[in-house]
C-alpha positions as CSV (number, residue, x, y, z in Angstrom):
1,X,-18.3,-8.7,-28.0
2,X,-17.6,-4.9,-26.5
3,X,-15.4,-2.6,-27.3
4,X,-13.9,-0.9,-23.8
5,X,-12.3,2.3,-23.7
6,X,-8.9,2.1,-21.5
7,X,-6.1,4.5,-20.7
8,X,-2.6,3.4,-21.4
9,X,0.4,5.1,-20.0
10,X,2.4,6.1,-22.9
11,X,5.2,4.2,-22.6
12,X,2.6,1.1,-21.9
13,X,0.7,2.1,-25.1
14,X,3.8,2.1,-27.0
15,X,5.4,-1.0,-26.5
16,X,1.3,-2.7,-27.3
17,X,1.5,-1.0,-30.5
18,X,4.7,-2.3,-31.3
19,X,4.1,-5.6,-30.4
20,X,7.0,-5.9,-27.8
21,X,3.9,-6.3,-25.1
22,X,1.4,-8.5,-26.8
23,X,-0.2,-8.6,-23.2
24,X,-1.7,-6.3,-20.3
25,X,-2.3,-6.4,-16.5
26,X,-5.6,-4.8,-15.9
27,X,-8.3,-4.7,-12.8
28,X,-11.3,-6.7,-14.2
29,X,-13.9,-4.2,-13.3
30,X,-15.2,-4.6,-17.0
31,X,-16.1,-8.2,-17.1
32,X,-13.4,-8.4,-19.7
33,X,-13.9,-11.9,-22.1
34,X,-12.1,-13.8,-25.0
35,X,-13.1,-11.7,-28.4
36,X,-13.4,-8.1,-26.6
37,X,-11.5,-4.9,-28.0
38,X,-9.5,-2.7,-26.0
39,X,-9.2,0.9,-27.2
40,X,-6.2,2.1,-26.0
41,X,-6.0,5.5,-25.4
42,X,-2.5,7.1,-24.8
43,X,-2.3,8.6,-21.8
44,X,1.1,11.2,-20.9
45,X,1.2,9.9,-17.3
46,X,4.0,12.6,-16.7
47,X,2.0,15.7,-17.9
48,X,-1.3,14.2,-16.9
49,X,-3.4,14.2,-20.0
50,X,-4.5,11.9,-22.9
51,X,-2.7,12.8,-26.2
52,X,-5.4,11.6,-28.5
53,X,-3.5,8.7,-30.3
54,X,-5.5,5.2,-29.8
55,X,-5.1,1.8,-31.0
56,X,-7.4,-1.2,-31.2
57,X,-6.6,-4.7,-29.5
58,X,-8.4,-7.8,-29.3
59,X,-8.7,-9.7,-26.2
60,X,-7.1,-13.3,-27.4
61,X,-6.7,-14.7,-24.1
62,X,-7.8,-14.2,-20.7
63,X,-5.4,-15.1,-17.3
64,X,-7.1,-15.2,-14.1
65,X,-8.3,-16.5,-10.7
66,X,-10.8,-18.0,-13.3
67,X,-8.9,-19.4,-15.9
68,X,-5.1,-19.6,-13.9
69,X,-2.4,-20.8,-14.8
70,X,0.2,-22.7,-12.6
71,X,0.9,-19.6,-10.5
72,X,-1.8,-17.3,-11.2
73,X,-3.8,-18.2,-8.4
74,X,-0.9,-18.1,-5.8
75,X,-0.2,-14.5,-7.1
76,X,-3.1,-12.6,-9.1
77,X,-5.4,-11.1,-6.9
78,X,-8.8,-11.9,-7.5
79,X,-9.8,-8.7,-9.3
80,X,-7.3,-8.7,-11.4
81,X,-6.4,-10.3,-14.8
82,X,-3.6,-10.7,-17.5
83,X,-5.3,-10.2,-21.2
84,X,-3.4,-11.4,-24.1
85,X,-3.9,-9.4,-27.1
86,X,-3.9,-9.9,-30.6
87,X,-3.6,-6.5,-32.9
């Protein structure tokens, strides 16, 4: 299992950590898998710099061109992936 360091627009990172957005789109650049952490790092996307606040997810769930689902394939492009989260 890894832990991989991520930037989160704020108002991304907010809804996560309140559980309204138990999910995230991301590029899978990392080789994300099933039992990963994401540490989320808030990121003010209208000032341009992190804030210092993070939160830990793990990586429940894994939507992609290698494990779709009935439309994934049609729509997801290959290097990307949907990640459910548990907190």
């Amino acid at each position: 299992m890894t832990t991989h360091e991520v930037k989160s627009w704020s108002h991304l990172f907010d809804a996560i950590v309140s559980g309204a957005k138990p999910y995230d789109l991301r590029k899978n650049d990392r080789g994300y898998k099933v039992g990963d952490t994401l540490r989320l790092w808030r990121y003010d996307n209208i000032n341009g710099k992190y804030t210092g606040d993070h939160h830990d997810v793990n990586v429940s769930y894994i939507t992609s061109n290698d494990t779709p689902c009935a439309v994934s394939s049609a729509v997801l492009p290959n290097e990307y992936c949907i990640l459910g989260f548990e907190t």
